[in-house]
N, C-alpha and C positions, 0 to 999 in steps of 0.2 A: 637451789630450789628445784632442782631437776628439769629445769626449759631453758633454754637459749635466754639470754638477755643482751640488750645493747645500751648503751653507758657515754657517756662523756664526762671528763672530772671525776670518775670512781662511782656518779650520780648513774642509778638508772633512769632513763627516761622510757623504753619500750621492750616489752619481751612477746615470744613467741612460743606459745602453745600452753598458754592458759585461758579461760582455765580446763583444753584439751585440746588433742588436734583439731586443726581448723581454726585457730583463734590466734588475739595477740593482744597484747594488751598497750595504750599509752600513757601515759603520764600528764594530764591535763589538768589546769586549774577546773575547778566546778563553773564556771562563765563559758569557758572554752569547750566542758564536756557537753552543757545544755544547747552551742552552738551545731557541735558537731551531731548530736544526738537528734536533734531536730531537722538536720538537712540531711539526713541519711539513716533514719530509723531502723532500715532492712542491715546496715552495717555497724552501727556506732550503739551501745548501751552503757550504760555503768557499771561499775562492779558492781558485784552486792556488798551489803555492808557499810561500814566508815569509810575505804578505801575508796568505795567508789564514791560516798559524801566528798571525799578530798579531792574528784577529780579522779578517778584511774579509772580509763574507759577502756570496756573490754571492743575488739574487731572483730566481725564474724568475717574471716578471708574469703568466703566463699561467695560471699554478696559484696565483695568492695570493690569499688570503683578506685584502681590506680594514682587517678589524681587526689581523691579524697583520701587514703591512707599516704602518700605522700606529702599532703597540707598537716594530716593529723602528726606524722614521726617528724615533723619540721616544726611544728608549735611543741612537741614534746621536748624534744632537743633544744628547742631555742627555752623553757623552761628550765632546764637542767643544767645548760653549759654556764661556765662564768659570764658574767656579763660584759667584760674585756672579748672573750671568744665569739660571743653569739654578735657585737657589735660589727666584727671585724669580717664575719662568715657570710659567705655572696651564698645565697641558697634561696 
């Protein structure tokens, strides 16, 4: 797709640089994106589209708070990995 993406299981759960520099995107159920979306407005949106109906929330990097895009790629990935892996994973 021409950006970076990061994966567990072949599944993408998070990429970077969309949808342009400065940005990244998650993989979030829609419960988990309106959580995120509401405790950090200046960082967390939706996509546009179905994509982001499904949950795929885009990151503005340039306003995020460390610990908040580390809670968001760690709900992402715990999303995406088998659920054998994500039981077993101290994170």
């Amino acid at each position: 797709m021409g950006h970076p993406d990061f994966r567990v299981a072949g599944k993408i759960f998070a990429t970077l640089g969309y949808p342009g520099a400065g940005w990244g995107m998650v993989g979030l159920t829609p419960e988990q994106q309106e959580m995120f979306v509401r405790a950090e407005p200046a960082t967390f949106a939706p996509v546009k589209g179905g994509w982001g109906r499904a949950g795929s929330t885009n990151v503005r990097l340039q306003k995020a708070k460390k610990v908040a895009v580390r809670e968001a790629l760690i709900t992402a990935w715990r999303n995406r990995a088998p659920k054998r892996l994500a039981a077993e994973a101290d994170l």
